[in-house]
N, C-alpha and C positions, 0 to 999 in steps of 0.2 A: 524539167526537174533533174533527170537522171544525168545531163548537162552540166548542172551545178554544183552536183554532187561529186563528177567525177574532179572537178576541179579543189585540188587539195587547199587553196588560199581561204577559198570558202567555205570547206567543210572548219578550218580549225575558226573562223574568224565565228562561227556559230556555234562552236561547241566552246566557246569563250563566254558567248553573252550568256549561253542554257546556263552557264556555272557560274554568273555572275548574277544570273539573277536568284538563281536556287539560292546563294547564301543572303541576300536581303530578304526572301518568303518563310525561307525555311529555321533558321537561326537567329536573326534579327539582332540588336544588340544584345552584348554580353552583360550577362546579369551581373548585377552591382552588389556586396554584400550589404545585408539586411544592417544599416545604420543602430547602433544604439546610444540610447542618450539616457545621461547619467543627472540622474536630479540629486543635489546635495540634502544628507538625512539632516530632518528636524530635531535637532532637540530636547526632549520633552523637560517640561519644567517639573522638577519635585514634588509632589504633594502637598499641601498648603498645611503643617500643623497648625493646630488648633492651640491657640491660648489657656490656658488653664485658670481659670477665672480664679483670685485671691482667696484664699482661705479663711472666711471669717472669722476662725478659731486662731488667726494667728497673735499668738503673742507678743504683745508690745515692749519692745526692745526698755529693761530698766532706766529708768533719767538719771544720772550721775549723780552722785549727793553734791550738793552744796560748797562754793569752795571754802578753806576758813578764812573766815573773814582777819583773820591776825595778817594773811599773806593779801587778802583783797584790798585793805583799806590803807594802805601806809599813812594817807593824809589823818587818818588818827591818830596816828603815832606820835609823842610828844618831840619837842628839841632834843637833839641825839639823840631819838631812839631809843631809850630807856622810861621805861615805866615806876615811877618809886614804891617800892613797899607797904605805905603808908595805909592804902585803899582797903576798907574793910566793906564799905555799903554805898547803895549808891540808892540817892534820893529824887524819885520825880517828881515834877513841879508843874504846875500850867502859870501861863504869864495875869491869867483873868482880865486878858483884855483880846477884841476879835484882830488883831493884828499886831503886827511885832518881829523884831529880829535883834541877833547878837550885837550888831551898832546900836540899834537906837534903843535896845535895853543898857546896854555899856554906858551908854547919854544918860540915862534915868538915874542907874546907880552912882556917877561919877556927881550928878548932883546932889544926891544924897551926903555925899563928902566920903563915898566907898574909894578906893583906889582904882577900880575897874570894875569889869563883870564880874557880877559874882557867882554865875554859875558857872560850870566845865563846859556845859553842850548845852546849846539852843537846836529844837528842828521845828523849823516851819512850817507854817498852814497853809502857802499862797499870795497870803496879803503882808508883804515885806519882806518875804524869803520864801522860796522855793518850797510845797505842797512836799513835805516828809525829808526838804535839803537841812542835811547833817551840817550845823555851824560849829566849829571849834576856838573854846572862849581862849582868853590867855593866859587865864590861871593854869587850863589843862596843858598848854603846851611850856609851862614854867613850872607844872606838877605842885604849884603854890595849894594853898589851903581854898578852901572854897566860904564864900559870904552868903549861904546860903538856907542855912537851917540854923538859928541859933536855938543852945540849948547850956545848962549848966555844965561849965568844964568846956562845953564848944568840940564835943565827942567829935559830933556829925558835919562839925564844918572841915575839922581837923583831918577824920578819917573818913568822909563821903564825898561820893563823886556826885555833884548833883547836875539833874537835868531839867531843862526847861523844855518843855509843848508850848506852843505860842497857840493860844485858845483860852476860851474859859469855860469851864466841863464843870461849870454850875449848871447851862444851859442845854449843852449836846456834849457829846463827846469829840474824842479827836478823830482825826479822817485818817482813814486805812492804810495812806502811805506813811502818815504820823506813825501810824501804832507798828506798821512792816520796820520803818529805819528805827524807830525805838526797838524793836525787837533783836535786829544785826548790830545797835549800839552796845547793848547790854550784854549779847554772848559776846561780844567783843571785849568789854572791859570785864566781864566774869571770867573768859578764859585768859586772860593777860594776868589778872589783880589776882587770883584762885576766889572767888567770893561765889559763894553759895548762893542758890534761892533763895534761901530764907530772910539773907543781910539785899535784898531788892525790897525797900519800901517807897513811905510817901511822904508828904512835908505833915499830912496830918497825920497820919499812923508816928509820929515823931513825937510831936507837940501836943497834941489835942488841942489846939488854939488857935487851928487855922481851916478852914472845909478846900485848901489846896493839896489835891489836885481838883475839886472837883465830884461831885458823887457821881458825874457820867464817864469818871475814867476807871475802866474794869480793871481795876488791879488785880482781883482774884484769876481775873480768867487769864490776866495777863500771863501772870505768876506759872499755870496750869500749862499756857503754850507753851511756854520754856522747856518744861520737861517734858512734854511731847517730843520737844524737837528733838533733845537729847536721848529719850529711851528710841527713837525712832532711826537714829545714825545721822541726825542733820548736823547743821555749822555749830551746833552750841559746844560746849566747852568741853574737850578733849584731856 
């Protein structure tokens, strides 16, 4: 041993391995730093408001009044547009047959040896014209006199607009769209002609010689809607 050691090749080649092994026992590798890992933040979603469930108590937005029917209906407007003066009342009529229209009344009267219709306005029931369709005769669109109420002097032919319901209101009355277009017929020609309530009569409120319109046509109530309409802001006469 004491041989080996004097020999210096050997002492270092030994004091090599001591120090090569000490740093693998003693050290080992070199510590790695502590990795971090980064998770991207969530989100969070809002809170979910609550709906506010409707207010029973809400009030209903007012309905528009009614447009006037002077600007709604042109197709009642006569040939150019001018209405004559002449129009004091206006007379309704029922045809006293269950079906009917402005043609084949215009056929009835032309046989008679009349020149035409003799009424202004026909509105139908269904059965030959349209359930409350507004016909315009040609008296009304020539503003001519109307053939339709005779009386002494010819007052009411001269100065009434008359109208026909195609029905006969000995039996029922007329149907609701009848009586609705009768209703926009009349504030129409009351607010054009100035004619009061009161010049809205009937063929027998005229004569007494005739039960037309009808005992089932409510003229009183009629009469009562009208000024409903009117104290209320609807289309009547302005």
């Amino acid at each position: 041993m004491k041989k080996v050691l004097r020999n210096p090749a050997i002492v270092v080649t030994m004091l090599v391995m001591v120090s090569a092994v000490g740093c693998v026992s003693d050290t080992g590798p070199a510590p790695t730093r502590r990795q971090r890992t980064y998770e991207p933040r969530r989100r969070q979603a809002p809170p979910l408001q609550k709906r506010k469930p409707p207010s029973k108590t809400t009030a209903r937005r007012p309905r528009p009044p009614l447009r006037n029917h002077v600007a709604g209906r042109p197709e009642w407007m006569p040939n150019g547009g001018r209405i004559s003066n002449r129009w004091q009342k206006i007379v309704i009529h029922h045809s006293a047959t269950e079906k009917g229209s402005a043609k084949l009344f215009d056929k009835g009267h032309r046989a008679k040896g009349w020149d035409e219709l003799g009424y202004h306005f026909v509105i139908g029931n269904g059965r030959g014209a349209g359930d409350g369709q507004v016909q315009v005769g040609s008296r009304w669109m020539k503003q001519k006199h109307g053939a339709h109420c005779k009386t002494p002097g010819n007052y009411y032919n001269d100065h009434g607009i008359g109208i026909c319901l195609v029905g006969d209101f000995t039996s029922r009355g007329p149907t609701a769209r009848q009586l609705a277009s009768l209703r926009q017929l009349v504030e129409f020609l009351c607010d054009r002609c100035k004619i009061p309530a009161q010049g809205i009569t009937s063929h027998r409120s005229v004569t007494k010689k005739t039960v037309c319109p009808g005992k089932h046509f409510p003229l009183n109530a009629f009469r009562r809607s009208l000024a409903t309409t009117k104290s209320t802001g609807g289309s009547g006469a302005r």
